[in-house]
C-alpha positions as CSV (number, residue, x, y, z in Angstrom):
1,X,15.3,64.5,87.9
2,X,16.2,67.9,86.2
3,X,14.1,71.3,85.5
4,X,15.0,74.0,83.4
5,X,13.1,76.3,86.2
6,X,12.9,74.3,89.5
7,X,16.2,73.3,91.5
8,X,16.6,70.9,94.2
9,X,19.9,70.7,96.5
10,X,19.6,68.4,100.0
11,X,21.7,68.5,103.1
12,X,21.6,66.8,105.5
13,X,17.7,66.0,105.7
14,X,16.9,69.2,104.5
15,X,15.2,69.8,100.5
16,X,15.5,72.9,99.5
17,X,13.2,74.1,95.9
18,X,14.5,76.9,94.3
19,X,11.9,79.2,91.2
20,X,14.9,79.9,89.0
21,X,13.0,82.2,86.5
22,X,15.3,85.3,87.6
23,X,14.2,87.0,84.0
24,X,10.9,87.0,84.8
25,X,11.2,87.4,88.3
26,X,10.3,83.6,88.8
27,X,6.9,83.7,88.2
28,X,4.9,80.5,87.9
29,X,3.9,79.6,84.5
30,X,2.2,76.1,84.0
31,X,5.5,74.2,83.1
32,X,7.2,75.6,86.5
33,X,4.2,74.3,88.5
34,X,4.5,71.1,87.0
35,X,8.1,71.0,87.8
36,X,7.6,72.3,91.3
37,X,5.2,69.7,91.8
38,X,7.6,67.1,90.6
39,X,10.6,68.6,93.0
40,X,7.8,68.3,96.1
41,X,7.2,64.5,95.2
42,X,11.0,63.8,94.8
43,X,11.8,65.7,98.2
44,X,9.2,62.6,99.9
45,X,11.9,61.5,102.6
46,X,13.0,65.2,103.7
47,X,12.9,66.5,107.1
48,X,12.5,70.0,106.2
49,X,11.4,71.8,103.3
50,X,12.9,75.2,102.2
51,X,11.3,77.2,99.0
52,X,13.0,80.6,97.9
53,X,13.8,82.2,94.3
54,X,16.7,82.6,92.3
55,X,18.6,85.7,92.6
56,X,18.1,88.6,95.3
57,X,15.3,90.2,93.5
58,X,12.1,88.5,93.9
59,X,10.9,85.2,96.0
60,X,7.9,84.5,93.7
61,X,6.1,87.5,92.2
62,X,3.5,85.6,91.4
63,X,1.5,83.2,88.8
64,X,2.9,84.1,85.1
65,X,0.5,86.9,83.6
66,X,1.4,86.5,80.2
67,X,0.8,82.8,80.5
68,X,-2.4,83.5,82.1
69,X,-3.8,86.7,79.8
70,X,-5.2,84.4,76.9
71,X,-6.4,81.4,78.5
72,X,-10.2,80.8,79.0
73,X,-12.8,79.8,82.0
74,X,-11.5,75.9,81.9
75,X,-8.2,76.7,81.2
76,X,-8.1,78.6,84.4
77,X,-9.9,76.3,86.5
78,X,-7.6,73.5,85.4
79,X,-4.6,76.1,86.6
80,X,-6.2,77.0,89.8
81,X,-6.9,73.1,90.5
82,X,-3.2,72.7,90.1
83,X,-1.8,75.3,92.4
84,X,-4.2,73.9,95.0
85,X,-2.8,70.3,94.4
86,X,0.6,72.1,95.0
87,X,0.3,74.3,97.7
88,X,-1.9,72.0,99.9
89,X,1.3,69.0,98.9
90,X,3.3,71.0,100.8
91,X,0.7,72.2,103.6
92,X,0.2,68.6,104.3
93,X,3.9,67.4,103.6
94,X,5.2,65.3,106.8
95,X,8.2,68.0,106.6
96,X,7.9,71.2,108.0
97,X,8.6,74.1,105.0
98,X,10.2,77.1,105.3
99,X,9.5,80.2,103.0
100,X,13.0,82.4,102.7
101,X,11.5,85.0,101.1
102,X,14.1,87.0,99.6
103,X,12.0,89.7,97.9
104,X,8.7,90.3,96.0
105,X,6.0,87.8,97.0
106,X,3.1,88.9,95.0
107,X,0.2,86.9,94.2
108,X,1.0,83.1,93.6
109,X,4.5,83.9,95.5
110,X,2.8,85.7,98.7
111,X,0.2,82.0,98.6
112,X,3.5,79.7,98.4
113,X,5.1,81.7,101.2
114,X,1.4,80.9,102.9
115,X,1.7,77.4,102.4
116,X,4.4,77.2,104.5
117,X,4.9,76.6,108.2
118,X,7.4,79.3,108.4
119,X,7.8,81.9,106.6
120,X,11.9,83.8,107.1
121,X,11.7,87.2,105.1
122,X,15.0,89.4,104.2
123,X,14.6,93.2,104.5
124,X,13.8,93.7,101.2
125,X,10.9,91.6,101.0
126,X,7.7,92.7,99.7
127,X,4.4,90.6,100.2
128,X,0.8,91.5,98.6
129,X,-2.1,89.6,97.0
130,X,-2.2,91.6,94.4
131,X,-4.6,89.5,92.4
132,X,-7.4,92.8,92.5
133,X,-5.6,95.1,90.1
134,X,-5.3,92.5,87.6
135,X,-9.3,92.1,87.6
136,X,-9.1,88.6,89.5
137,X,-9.5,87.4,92.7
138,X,-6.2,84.9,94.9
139,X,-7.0,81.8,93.1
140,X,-4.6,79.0,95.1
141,X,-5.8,79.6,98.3
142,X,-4.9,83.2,99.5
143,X,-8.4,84.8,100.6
144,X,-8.6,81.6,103.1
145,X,-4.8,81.3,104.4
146,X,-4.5,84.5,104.6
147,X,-7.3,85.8,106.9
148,X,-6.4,82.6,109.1
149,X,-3.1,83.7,109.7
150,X,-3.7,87.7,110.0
151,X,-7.1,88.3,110.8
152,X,-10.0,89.3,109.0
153,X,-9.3,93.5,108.8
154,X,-5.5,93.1,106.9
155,X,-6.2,89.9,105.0
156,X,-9.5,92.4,103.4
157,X,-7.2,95.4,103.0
158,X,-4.2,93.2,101.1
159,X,-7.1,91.6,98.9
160,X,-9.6,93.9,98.0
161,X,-7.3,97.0,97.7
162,X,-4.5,94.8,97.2
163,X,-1.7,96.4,99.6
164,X,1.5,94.9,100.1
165,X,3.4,95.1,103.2
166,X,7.1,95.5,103.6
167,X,9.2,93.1,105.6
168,X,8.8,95.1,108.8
169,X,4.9,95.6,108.5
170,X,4.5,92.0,107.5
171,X,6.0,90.7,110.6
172,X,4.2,93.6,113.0
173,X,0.8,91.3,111.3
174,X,2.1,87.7,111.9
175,X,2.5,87.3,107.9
176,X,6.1,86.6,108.5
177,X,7.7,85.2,111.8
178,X,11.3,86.3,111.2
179,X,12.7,89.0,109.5
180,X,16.7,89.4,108.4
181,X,19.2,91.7,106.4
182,X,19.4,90.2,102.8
183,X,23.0,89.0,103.4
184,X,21.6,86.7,106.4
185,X,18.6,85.0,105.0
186,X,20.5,82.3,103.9
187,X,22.3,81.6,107.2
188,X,18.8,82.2,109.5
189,X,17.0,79.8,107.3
190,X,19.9,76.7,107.1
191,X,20.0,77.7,111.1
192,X,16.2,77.0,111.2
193,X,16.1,74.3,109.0
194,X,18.7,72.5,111.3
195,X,17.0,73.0,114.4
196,X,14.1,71.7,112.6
197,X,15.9,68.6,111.2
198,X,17.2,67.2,114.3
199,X,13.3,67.1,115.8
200,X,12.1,63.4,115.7
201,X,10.6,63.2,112.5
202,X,7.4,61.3,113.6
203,X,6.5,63.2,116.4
204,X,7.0,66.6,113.9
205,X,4.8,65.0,111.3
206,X,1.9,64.5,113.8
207,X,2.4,68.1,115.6
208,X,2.4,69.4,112.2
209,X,-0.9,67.3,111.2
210,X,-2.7,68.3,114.3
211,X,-1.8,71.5,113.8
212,X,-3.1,71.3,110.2
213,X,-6.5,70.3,112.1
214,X,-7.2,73.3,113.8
215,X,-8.8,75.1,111.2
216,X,-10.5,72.2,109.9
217,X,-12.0,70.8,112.9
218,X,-14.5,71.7,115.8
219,X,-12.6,72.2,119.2
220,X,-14.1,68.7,120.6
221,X,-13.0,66.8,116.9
222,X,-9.4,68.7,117.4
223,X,-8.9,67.3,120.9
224,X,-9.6,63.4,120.2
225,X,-7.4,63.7,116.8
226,X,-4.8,65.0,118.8
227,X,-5.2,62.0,121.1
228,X,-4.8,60.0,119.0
229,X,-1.9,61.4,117.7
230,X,-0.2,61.8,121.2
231,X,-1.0,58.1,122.1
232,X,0.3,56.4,118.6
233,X,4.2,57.6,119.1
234,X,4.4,55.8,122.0
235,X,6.7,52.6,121.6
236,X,8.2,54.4,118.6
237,X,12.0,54.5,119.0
238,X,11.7,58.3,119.1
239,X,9.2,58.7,122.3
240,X,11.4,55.8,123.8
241,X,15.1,57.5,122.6
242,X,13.6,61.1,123.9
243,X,11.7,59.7,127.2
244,X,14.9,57.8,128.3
245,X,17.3,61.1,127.1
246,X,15.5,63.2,129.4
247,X,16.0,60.9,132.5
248,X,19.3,59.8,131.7
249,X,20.4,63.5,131.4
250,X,22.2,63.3,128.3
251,X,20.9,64.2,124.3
252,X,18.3,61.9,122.4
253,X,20.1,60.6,119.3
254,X,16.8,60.6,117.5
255,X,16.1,58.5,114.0
């Protein structure tokens, strides 16, 4: 399939979805969510996941505000129903994502990046839900991802008086795990993505999923999920492959 504003290269196991809305700083308007969506569903079988924007300028700087200026109560529910339906597609994906963010990540942008199990950030980066100063509120999931990844205190200061935080302040908080000079985001996110990639798929699909559970889940529910998990690899050709790598000495040649 083809997009005027979404892209889609694979490697080697690894999908990566490029926002190619440079003009407008590749913000999400309804068409590019659509698209996105579509690029998610084609990108099933990948191993990894990597989402970025075009250009060096901006990752994502957010849902389209022009788009979203005129449109009414159910117009904006049916918009905010659709970046859920996105962003929790690639929360639950069996692939791990990866968020190079490459610049501003404002609004919808900083909630993608949140989506994401990773999240690689260049130097230039700037992240922010910003959603305050434009008389609205994070609509795809930012007051809740947010303040479960940094705490309660910075998630309330980035919402309700809509700071943003620079690459380096970002990753002091835990909003970002990595962060890189512009000219080596590329290389530390392929590097990542590779690592990733060659991790039995199976057994990262269910770390991921119980992972997924923690937030969603009492303790007591977390801990049989996860042994159920644990205790449905075995006999796959991965647990078999890995177990007998390890006693053999030598590398598993995973599937």
């Amino acid at each position: 399939m083809s997009w005027d504003t979404i892209s889609l290269e694979r490697s080697d196991g690894v999908a990566t979805i490029t926002v190619d809305r440079p003009d407008s700083l590749n913000a999400l308007n309804r068409g590019t969510m659509l698209a996105l969506s579509e690029a998610i569903e084609e990108a099933e079988n990948a191993r990894v996941l990597v989402f970025t924007g075009a250009g060096e300028d901006s990752f994502v700087a957010g849902a389209d505000i022009g788009f979203m200026q005129e449109i009414g109560t159910d117009e904006a529910q049916a918009y905010a129903e659709l970046g859920h339906e996105i962003f929790r597609a690639i929360e639950t994906h069996d692939a791990p994502a990866i968020a190079a963010v490459n610049g501003y990540a404002f609004g919808g942008g900083c909630e993608l990046a949140l989506a994401c199990d990773f999240r690689v950030a260049s130097e230039n980066a700037l992240l922010g839900q910003t959603e305050i100063d434009l008389g609205i509120v994070p609509g795809w999931g930012g007051t809740q991802r947010l303040s479960r990844l940094v705490g309660d205190a910075v998630a309330r200061r980035m919402v309700l008086l809509g700071e943003r935080l620079d690459a380096d302040s970002a990753a002091e908080v835990g909003l970002v795990d990595e962060v890189v000079p512009q000219e080596d985001l590329e290389r530390a996110v392929s590097e990542l993505a590779d690592e990733l990639a060659e991790k039995p798929r199976f057994a990262l699909a269910a770390a991921k999923e119980a992972l997924n559970q923690v937030h969603e889940m009492p303790l007591s529910a977390g801990l049989e999920y996860e042994q159920r998990l644990w205790s449905g690899l075995f006999g796959t050709h991965d647990q078999r492959e890995g177990m007998a790598a390890f006693v053999e000495k030598r590398d598993p040649e995973f599937e």
